[in-house]
Structures are given as structure tokens and as C-alpha cells.
C-alpha positions in Angstrom: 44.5 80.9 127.6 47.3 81.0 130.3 49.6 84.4 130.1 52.8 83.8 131.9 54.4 86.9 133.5 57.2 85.5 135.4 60.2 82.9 135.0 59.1 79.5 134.1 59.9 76.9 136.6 62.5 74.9 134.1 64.3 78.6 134.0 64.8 78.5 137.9 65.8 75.3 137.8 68.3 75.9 135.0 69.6 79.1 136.7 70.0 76.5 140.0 71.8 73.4 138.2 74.5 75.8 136.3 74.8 79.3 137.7 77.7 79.3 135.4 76.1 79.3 132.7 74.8 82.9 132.8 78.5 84.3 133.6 79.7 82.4 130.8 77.1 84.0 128.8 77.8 87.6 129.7 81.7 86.8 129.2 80.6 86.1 125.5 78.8 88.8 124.9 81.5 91.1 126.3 83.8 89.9 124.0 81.5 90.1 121.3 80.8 93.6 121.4 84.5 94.3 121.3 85.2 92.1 118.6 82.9 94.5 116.8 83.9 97.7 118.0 87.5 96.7 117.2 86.3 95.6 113.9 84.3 98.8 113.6 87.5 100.8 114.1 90.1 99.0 112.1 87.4 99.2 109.3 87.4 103.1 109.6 91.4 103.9 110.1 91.3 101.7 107.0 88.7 103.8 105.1 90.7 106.5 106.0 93.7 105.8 105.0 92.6 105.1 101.8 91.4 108.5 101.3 94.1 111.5 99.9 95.0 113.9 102.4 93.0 117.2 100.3 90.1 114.8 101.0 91.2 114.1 104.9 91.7 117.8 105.4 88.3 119.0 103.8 85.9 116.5 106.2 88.6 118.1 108.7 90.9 115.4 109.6 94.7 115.3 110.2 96.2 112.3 108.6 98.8 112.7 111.1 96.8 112.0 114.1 94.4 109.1 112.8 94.5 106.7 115.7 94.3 109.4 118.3 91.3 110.5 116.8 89.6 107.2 116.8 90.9 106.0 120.5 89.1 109.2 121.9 85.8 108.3 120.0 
């Protein structure tokens, strides 16, 4: 049984033949994650501005200052 521990030679060679590959890569991973975290965000301001503002004001929100709370956060 052979354990390899390092890159495989067809990785280096990949890495060689298109070293824009992995750049490319960590661009659409970037913009993944804030895809989410936007969605994340729009989801909550949503949530709560669906709630009443007794409710808001008991879990100790301002419905005033929504979006400033969630740019800080």
C-alpha cells in the first residue's frame, strides 16, 4: 500500500500549465461567500420587518435603525 503525503505530480503540472486557474478559483469563491452573506442579510432585514414593532422592541431592536444594525454585524 502506497500513502501519498505530498502533491501528486499531475497537480504540479496542472498548477504549471494554468496558474490562472487557481486565481480564478479563489475569485469564485470570494464572490461566493458574499453572495451568501448578502443573502444572509437581506433574509434577516426581511424577517425583521415582518415582525410588529412591540415584538422588535422586546428582543431589543429599534425598527428605526434596522440596516445600521445589520451593516455593523
Amino acid at each position: 500500500m502506497v500513502i501519498a503525503t505530498g502533491r501528486s505530480a499531475s497537480a504540479g503540472a496542472a498548477e504549471c500549465k494554468f496558474p490562472n486557474l487557481r486565481r480564478a478559483a479563489e475569485i469564485m469563491r470570494s464572490a461566493w461567500h458574499a453572495y451568501w452573506k448578502w443573502r444572509y442579510r437581506d433574509m434577516t432585514l426581511r424577517l425583521l420587518r415582518s415582525m410588529d414593532k412591540r415584538l422588535m422592541r422586546d428582543i431589543g431592536v429599534d425598527p428605526l435603525h434596522l440596516r445600521s444594525i445589520l451593516r455593523t454585524r
